[in-house]
N, C-alpha and C positions, 0 to 999 in steps of 0.2 A: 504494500500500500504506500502511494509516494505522501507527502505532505498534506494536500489540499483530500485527502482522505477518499483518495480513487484507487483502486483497486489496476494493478499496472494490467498490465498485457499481456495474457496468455492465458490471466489466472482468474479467470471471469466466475461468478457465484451464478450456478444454472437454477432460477426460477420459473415456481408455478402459480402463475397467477388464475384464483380461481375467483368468480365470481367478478370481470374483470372488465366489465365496464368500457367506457370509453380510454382504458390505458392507462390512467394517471396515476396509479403504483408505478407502472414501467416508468412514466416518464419524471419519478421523482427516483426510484433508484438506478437506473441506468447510468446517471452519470457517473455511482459511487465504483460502478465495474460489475454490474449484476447485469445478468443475464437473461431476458426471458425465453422460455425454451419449450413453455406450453402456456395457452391458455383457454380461459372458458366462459361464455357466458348465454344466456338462453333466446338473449335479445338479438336478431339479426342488424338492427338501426346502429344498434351499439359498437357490434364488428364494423359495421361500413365508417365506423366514428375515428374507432381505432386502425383498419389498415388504413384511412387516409392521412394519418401521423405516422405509421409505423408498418411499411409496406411488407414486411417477409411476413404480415398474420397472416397470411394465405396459408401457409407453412404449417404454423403452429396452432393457429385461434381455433378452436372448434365449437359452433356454435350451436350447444345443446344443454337441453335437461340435464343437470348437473346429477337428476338420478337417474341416469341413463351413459356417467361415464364411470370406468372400471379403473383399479389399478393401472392394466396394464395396459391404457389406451397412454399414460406417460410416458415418457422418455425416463431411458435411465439416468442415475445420480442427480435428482436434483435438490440442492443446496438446503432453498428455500422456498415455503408454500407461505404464502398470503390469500387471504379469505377476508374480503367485505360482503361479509351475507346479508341479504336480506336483514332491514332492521323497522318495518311495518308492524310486525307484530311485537314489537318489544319498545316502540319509541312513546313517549307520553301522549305524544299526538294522534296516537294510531288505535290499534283495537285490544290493545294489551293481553291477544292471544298468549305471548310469550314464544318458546320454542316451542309449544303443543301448534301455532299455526302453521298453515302452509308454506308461507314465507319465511319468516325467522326459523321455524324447523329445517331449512335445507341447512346449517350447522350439521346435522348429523349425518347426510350426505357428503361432506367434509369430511368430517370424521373415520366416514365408513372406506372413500376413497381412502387416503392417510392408512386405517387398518390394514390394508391389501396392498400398500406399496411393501415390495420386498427389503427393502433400503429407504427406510422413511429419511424424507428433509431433517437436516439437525436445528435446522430454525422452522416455527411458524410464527405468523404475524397476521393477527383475528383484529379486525374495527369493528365498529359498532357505535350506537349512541349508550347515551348513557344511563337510560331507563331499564337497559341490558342487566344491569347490576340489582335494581328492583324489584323485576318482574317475577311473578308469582313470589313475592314475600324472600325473593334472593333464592328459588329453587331452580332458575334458570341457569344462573351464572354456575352454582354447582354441580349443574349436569352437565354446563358444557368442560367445569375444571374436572370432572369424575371422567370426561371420554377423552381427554387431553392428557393425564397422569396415565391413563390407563396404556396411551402409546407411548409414554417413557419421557413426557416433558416436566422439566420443573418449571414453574409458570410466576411468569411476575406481571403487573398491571399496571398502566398508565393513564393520564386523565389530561390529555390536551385540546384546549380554545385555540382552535386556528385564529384566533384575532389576534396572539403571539408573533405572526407572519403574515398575515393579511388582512384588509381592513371588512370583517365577516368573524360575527361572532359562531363558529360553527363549535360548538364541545365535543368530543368524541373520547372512548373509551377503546383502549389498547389493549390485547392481551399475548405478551410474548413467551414463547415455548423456546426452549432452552434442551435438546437431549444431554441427558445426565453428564456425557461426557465430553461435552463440549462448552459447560458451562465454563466465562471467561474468569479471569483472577480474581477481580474486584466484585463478584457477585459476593451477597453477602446474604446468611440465613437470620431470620428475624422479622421483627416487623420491623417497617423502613421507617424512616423520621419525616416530620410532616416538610412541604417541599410546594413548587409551584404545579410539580407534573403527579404529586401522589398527597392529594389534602386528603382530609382526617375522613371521608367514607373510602378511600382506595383504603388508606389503614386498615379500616374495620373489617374488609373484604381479607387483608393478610391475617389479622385476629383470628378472624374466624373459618380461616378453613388453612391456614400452615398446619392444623396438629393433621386433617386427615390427607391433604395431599404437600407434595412438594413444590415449599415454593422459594423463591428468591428475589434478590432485588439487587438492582446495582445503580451506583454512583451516576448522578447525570449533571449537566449543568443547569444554570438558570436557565430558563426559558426569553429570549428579547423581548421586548417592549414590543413592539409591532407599529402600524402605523397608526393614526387616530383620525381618521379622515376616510373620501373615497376621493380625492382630487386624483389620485394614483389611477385608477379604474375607469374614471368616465371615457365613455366613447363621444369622439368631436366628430367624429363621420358618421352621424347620423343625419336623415335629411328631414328639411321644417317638416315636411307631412307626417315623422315617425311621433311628433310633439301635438299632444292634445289641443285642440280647437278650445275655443272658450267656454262651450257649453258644458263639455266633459270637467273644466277643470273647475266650473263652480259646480257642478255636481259633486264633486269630490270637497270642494270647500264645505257645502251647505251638508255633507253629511259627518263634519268636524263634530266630535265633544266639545263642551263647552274648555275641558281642559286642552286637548289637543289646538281648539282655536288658538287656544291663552299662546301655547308654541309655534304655533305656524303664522301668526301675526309678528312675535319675537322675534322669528329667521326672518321676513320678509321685512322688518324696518331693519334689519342688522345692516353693518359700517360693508361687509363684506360679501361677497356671491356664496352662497352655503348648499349643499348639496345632503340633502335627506334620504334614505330609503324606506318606503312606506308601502304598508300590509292593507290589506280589504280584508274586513273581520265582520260576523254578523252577533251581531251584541240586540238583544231582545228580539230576536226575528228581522232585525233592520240590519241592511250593509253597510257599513263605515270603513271609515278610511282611518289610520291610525301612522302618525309621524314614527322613526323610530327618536328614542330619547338622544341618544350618542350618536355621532356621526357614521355612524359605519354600518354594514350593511349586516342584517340579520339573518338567523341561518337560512342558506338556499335551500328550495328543497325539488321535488320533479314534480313538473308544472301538471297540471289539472283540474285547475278551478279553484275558487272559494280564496284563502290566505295562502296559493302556493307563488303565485307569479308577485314580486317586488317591481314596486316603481320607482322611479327616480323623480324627484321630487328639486327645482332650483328657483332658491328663494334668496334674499338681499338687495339691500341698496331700495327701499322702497319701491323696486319694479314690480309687474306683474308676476305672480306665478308660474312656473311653466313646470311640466310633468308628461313625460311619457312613459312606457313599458323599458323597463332594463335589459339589452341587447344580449346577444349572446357572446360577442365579446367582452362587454363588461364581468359578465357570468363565469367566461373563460379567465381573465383577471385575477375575482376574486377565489377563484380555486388555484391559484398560484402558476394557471396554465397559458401564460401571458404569448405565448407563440405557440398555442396550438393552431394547429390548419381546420377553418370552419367550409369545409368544401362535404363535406358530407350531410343528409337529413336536410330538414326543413330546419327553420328558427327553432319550433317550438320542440320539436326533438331534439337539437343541440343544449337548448334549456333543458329539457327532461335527463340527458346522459351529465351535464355537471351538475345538478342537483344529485345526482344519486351515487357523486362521486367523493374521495379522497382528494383532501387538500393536499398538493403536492409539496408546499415547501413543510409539513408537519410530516408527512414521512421519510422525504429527504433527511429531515433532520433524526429523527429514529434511526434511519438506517446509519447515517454516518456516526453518530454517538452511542449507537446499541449494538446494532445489528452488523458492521462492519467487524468491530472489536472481536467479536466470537468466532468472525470466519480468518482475521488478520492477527491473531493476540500479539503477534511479535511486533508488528508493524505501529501497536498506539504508545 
């Protein structure tokens, strides 16, 4: 591993990206020297997302039912398995099936592949939201640590706000596997001390389940400040017809709270151009528009109606309002995919595949300060 924490040439880490989306695992760890060598997901939109970033998925991508693939449809030796499953039935905003539903249960489809590789990965690397941790009263997250120990991981947990790296509050929930014998130096057994990446419920989570499985934790650093703004994000190549006509944008005023007004009148006399992102929320049977409080943009999520799609909202200098829908590069932006190629899907499908994506510079950054260490130990 040379300096800047890239894995040199030759010695590439062959990953399996499963549940894989429009790419953005790949295109946060590829620069550290990792390899992808298989992937998988059920959406055909989402391949056409990905090979037009990343031409050899002809190759590798295989795009199906995830229980419908086997061990030995992998490639041998692979490094590292990453899984963003399905997180519908486990996020607060969703139906709180847990892993009993259809969606959030394909984890054990994960698992079952994993079971039947002959040479399981020495690393995996699980996301999630963080309701993941709650769900059924915390009988969730123990079944998924009971099918994880059971293939020989010792398991540690992380809890990072992509607004660390981007200006989007997205929280997300980490869970990395470790094979016994590859754990790095600096892991340590214990519960870990409270931290920006592990507050006092990841605690709880090592409290209460190190005596029945194995777990660990290791040394990381602070987490950056991030930006506090979207000045970074907006897209200036938008054309006037993408921006609400006047009718639209007093509809949106006139269905303000009396408190929301109090703030959107605020921005709009401010010294300076201010840039909002704003939710359509139905509060008593009525639809409202809702500022957000801080500048930055709230979690994205895959559009469909109701409070999924964010608008951009540009207020100051006593001018008029102006608001339109937030673009798909903006979107691409704020998932840290700032030069993805948007040559594939419609708009609203390119919104649907970064909403139900990984922030790329939060696991860039796992990988270089975790996930590197284990496969490099001599090189940190």
């Amino acid at each position: 591993m040379d300096r800047g924490g890239r894995v040199e040439e030759g010695t590439a880490i062959r990953a399996a990206e499963f549940f894989a989306g429009i790419g953005l695992v790949r295109t946060a760890l590829e620069p550290l020297g990792v390899k992808v060598v298989w992937a998988n997901d059920i959406k055909q939109g989402k391949f056409e997302a990905y090979r037009a970033n990343h031409p050899d998925a002809d190759h590798h991508f295989k795009v199906r039912d995830i229980r419908e693939v086997e061990a030995a449809d992998l490639p041998p030796r692979i490094d590292l398995a990453t899984s963003s499953f399905p997180c519908i039935d486990l996020s607060l905003a969703g139906n709180r099936l847990g892993l009993a539903g259809t969606q959030s249960g394909m984890f054990f489809e994960f698992a079952r592949v994993l079971a039947g590789m002959r040479e399981r990965p020495s690393v995996v690397l699980l996301e999630n939201v963080h309701g993941f941790a709650t769900s059924h009263g915390g009988e969730d997250i123990r079944s998924a640590f009971k099918e994880l120990a059971k293939l020989g991981y010792s398991l540690d947990v992380l809890a990072i706000d992509a607004k660390h790296f981007v200006p989007q509050s997205r929280p997300r929930m980490f869970i990395v596997g470790i094979a016994h014998d590859k754990l790095p130096k600096n892991a340590h057994v214990g519960v870990p001390p409270l931290s920006d990446v592990r507050p006092a419920w990841i605690r709880k989570l090592h409290e209460r389940h190190s005596q029945e499985f194995s777990m660990h934790y290791v040394d990381l650093p602070a987490l950056p400040e991030g930006p506090t703004d979207l000045s970074g994000v907006i897209d200036h190549d938008v054309q006037d017809a993408d921006w609400w006509d006047a009718k639209r944008v007093q509809a949106f005023v006139d269905s303000l709270s009396d408190v929301q007004r109090i703030r959107f009148e605020a921005l709009r006399n401010g010294d300076a151009i201010s840039y909002r992102s704003a939710y359509r929320r139905t509060r008593q049977g009525n639809s409202t528009w809702e500022l957000r409080r801080d500048a930055i943009a709230g979690c994205l999520r895959t559009t469909g109606g109701g409070s999924s799609k964010q608008a951009l909202v540009e207020l100051g200098r006593g001018r008029e309002a102006r608001m339109r829908w937030m673009t798909p590069r903006e979107y691409a932006r704020l998932m840290g995919a700032d030069d993805y190629q948007l040559i594939a899907g419609t708009p609203n499908q390119q919104l649907f595949g970064f909403g139900d994506a990984v922030v790329v510079d939060v696991v860039r950054w796992i990988g270089q300060h975790y996930l590197m260490p284990v496969f490099s130990p001599d090189a940190t």
